[in-house]
C-alpha positions in Angstrom: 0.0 0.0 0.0 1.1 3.4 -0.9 1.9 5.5 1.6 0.2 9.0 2.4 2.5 11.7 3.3 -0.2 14.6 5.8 0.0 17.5 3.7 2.6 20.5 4.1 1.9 23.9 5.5 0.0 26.3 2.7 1.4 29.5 1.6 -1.1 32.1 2.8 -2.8 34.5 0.4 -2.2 37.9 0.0 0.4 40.4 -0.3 3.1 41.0 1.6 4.3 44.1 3.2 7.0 45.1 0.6 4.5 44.6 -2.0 2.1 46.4 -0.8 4.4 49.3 -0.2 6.2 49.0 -3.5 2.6 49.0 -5.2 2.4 52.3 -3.5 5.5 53.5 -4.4 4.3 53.3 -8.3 1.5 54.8 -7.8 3.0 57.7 -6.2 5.1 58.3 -9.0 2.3 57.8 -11.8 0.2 60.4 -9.5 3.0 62.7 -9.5 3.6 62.4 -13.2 0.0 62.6 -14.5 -0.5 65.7 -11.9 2.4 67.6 -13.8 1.1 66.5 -17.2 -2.2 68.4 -16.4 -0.8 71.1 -14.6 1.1 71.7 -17.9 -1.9 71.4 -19.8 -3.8 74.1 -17.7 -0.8 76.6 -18.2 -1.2 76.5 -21.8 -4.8 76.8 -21.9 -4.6 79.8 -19.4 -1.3 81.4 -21.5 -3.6 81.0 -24.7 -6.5 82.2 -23.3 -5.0 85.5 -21.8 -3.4 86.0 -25.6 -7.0 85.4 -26.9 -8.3 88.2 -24.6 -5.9 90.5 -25.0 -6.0 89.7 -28.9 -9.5 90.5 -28.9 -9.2 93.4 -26.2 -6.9 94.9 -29.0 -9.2 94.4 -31.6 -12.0 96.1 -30.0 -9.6 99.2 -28.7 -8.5 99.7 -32.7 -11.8 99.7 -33.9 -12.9 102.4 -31.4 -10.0 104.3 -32.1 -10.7 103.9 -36.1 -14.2 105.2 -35.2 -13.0 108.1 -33.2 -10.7 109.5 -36.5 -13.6 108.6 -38.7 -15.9 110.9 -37.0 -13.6 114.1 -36.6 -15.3 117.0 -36.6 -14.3 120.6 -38.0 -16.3 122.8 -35.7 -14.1 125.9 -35.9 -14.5 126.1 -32.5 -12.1 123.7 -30.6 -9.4 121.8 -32.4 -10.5 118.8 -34.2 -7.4 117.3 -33.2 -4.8 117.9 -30.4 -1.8 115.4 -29.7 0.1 116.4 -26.1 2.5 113.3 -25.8 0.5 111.7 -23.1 -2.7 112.4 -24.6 -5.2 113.0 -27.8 -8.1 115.1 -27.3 -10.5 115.2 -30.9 -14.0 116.4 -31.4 -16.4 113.4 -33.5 -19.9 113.5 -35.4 -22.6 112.0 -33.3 -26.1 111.5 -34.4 -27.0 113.5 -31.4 -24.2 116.6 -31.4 -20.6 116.6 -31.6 -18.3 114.9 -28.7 -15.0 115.7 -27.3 -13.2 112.6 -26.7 -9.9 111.8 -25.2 -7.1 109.3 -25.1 -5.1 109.4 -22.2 -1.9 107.1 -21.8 -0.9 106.4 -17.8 1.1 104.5 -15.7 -1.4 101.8 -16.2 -2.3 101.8 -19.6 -4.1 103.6 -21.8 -7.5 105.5 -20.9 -10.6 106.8 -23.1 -12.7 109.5 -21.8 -16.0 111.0 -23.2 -17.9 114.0 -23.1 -21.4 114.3 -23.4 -22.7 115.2 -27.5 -23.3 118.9 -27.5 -25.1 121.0 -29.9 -23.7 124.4 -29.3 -20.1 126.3 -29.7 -20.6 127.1 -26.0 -21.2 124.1 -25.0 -18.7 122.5 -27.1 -15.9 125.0 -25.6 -17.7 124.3 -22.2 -16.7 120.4 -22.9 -13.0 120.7 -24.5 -11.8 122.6 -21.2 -13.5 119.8 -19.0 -10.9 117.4 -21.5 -8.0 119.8 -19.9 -8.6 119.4 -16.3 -9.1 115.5 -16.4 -6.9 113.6 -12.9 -8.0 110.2 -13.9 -11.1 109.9 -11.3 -14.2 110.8 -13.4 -16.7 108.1 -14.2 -16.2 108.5 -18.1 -13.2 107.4 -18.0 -12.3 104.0 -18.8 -8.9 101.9 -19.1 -9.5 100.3 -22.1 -6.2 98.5 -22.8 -4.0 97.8 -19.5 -0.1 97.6 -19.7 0.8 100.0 -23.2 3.9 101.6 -21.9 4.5 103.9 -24.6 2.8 105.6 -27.8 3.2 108.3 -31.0 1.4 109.7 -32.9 2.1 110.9 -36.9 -0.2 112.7 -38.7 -0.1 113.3 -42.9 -1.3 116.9 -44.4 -2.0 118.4 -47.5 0.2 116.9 -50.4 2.8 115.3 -47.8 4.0 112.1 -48.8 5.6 111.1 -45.5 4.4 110.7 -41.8 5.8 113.5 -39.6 5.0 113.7 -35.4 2.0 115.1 -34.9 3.1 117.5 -32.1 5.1 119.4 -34.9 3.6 122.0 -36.8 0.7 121.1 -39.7 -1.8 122.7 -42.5 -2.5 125.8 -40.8 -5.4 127.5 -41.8 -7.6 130.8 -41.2 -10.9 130.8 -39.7 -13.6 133.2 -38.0 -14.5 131.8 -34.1 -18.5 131.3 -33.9 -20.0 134.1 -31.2 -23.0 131.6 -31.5 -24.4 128.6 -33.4 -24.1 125.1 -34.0 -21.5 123.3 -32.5 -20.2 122.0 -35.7 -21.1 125.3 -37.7 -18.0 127.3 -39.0 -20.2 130.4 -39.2 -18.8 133.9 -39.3 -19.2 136.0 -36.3 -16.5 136.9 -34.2 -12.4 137.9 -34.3 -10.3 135.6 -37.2 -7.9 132.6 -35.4 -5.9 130.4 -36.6 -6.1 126.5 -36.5 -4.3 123.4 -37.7 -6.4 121.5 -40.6 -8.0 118.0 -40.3 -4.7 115.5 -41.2 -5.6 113.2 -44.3 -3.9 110.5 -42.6 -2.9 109.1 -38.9 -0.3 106.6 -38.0 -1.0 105.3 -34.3 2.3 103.1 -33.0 1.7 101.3 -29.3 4.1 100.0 -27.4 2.3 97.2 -25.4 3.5 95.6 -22.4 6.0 92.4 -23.3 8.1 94.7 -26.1 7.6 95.2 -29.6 5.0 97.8 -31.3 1.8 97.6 -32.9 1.5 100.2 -36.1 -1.9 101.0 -37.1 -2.8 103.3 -40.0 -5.7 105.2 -41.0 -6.8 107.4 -44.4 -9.2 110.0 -43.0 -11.8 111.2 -45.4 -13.5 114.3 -44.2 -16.8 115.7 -45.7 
């Protein structure tokens, strides 16, 4: 008869302790890898998504400032346009009057203000010396584009052929101040001054924040 050996001790199941913690280990360093993989991914989305915005921050600041030019008004009373380094103060067609409206660069970027439409030379003069005693606290003025650190501005008369700064001497021209009237009339009535013309052309160059410069130019056609 064969004989029967008692069976041996079993090997229990389960893991052992260095298993267990080398499992651990692993998954440490797969956590740790996938967490910098997504933390990568949401810095690019968040770096591409602040260049969308300001992208489309520039956009909308270019058109305005396209529809500012396009709108310059002659009144004969206040400059149409007036470039002070720091600042541009213009006068623009509204369907309601004609507006004074300035751009203002300062330490944190650059600023568009607004008067209200006006329909008479007084009230037009009333509004251009408000534009001169601006300090950056009233309500209508707005920082439109954060971080430009710099700007010109070159403006193109007459026959010119070339951009020249806008603070230098342009077309000067003769005209009679209004004692009353429209605001946009150029109507007779009062002592002979003289002005600078309406450029046919402005050249706007912005330095934003992060270098380079942004060059924008504009053909003005004035009726």
């Amino acid at each position: 008869m064969p004989t029967r050996h008692p069976p041996g001790p079993q090997r229990p199941h389960g893991f052992t302790l260095i298993e267990v913690m080398v499992a651990l280990f692993i998954f440490a360093v797969m956590s740790g890898m996938a967490w910098q993989g997504i933390a990568s991914v949401m810095r690019t989305r968040d770096v591409a998504q602040a260049r969308t915005d300001g992208l489309m921050r520039l956009q909308t600041v270019m058109a305005q400032w396209e529809a500012d030019l396009k709108g310059l008004a002659d009144s004969g009373v206040v400059p149409g346009l007036d470039f002070e380094g720091p600042l541009v103060r213009l006068t623009r067609r509204q369907a309601d009057g004609v507006q004074v409206v300035v751009w203002t660069l300062r330490s944190d970027g650059l600023h568009r203000w607004t008067a209200p439409a006006v329909t008479t030379s007084a009230a037009l003069q009333e509004a251009w010396l408000r534009s001169l005693q601006l300090v950056g606290n009233d309500p209508a003025d707005v920082l439109v584009m954060p971080g430009v650190q710099g700007w010109q501005l070159y403006t193109m008369h007459g026959s010119d052929t070339t951009w020249s700064n806008a603070q230098s001497s342009g077309d000067v021209m003769a005209s009679a101040t209004p004692a009353s009237g429209g605001a946009g009339s150029g109507s007779s009535g009062g002592s002979g001054t003289r002005r600078e013309a309406l450029p046919k052309g402005v050249r706007l160059v912005v330095e934003p924040a992060g270098g380079g410069t942004i060059t924008r130019d504009l053909r003005l056609v004035h009726p």
